[in-house]
C-alpha positions as CSV (number, residue, x, y, z in Angstrom):
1,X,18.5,-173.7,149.7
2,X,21.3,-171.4,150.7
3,X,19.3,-168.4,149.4
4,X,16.9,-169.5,151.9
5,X,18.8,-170.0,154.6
6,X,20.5,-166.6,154.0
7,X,17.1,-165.0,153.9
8,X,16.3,-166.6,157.0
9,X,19.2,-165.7,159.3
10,X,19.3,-162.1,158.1
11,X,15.9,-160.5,158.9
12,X,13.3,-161.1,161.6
13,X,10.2,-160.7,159.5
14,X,10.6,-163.5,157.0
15,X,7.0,-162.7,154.9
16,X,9.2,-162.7,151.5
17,X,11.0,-165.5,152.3
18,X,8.1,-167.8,153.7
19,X,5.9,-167.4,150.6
20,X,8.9,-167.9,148.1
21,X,8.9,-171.6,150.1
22,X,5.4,-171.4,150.1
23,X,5.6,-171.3,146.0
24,X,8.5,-174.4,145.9
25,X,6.3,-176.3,148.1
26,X,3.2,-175.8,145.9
27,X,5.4,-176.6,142.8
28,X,6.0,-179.6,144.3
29,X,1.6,-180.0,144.4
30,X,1.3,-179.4,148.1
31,X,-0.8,-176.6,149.2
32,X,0.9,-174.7,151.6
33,X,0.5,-170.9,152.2
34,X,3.2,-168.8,153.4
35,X,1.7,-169.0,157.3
36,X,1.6,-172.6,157.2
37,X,5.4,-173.0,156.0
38,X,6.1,-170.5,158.5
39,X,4.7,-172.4,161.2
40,X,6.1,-175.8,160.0
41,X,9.7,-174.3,160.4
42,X,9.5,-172.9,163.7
43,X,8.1,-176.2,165.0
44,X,10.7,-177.7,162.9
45,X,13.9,-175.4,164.5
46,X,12.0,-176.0,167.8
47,X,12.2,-179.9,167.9
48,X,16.0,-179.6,166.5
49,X,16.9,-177.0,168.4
50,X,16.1,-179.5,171.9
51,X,17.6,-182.5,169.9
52,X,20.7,-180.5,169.4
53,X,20.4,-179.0,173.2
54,X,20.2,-182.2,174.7
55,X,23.1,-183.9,172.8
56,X,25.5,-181.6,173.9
57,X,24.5,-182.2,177.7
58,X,27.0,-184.2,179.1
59,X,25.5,-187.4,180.4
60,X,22.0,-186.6,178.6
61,X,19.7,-189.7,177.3
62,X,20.3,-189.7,173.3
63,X,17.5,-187.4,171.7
64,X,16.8,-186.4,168.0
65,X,14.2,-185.6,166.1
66,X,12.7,-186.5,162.6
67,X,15.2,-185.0,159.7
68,X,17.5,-184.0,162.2
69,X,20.8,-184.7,159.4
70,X,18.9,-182.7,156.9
71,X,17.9,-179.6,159.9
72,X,21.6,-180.1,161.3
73,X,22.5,-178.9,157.7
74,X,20.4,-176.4,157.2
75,X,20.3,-174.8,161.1
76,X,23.3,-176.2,162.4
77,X,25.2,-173.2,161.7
78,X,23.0,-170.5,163.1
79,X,23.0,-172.7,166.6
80,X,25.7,-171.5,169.0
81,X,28.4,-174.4,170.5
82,X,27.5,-175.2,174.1
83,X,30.6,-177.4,175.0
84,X,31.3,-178.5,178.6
85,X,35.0,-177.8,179.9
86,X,35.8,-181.0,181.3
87,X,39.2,-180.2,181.9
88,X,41.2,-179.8,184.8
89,X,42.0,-176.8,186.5
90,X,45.6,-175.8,185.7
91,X,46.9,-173.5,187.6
92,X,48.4,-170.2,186.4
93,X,52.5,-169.6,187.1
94,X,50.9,-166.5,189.5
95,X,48.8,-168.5,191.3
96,X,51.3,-171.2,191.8
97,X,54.1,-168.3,193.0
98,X,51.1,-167.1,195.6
99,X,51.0,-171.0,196.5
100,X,54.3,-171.4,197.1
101,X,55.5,-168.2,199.0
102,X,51.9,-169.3,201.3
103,X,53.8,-172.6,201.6
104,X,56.8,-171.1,202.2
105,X,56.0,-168.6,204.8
106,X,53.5,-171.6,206.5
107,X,56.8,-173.8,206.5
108,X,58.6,-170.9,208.6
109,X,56.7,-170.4,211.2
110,X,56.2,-174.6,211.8
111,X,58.2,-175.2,215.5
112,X,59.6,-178.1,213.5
113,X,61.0,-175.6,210.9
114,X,62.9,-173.6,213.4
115,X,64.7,-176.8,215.1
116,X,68.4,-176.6,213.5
């Protein structure tokens, strides 16, 4: 499976690697060619591909898709992290020195700041 999965991630014309599955899957008495296994995987990464998109949406109604353990396996590496940064904005020590000479110069030239 790794072969595979190597094989698939490193070239864009997959023709080798479609009709070595193509010959596992007919081992296994189902007559596939290599166009048909071809096709089965696209619509295979497709379907995981939205299940995983639409988990990592924040807020996002629950989605997966039929083998999606077994496609997380085999795809999930090759699928890059789309993480919201939920996190508060901290400012930098610059931008809080820029804030507080604002403040600071603001503050002087208040009336009530010049009243002794």
């Amino acid at each position: 499976m790794e072969a595979v999965q190597c094989q698939l991630h490193s070239s864009h014309r997959n023709y080798d690697t479609f009709r070595q599955i193509s010959r596992d899957v007919m081992e296994r008495d189902h007559d596939r060619d290599a166009l048909q296994c071809r096709v089965k995987v696209k619509e295979l990464w497709n379907a995981y591909n939205k299940a995983h998109e639409a988990k990592s949406r924040c807020g996002a109604a629950p989605a997966t898709c039929c083998f999606y353990k077994e496609l997380d396996a085999i795809f999930g590496a090759s699928i890059p992290s789309t993480t919201m940064d939920t996190s508060e904005h901290s400012p930098t020590r610059q931008e809080e020195e820029q804030s507080g000479s604002k403040g600071a110069e603001a503050e002087e030239d208040t009336p009530a700041s010049l009243d002794p």
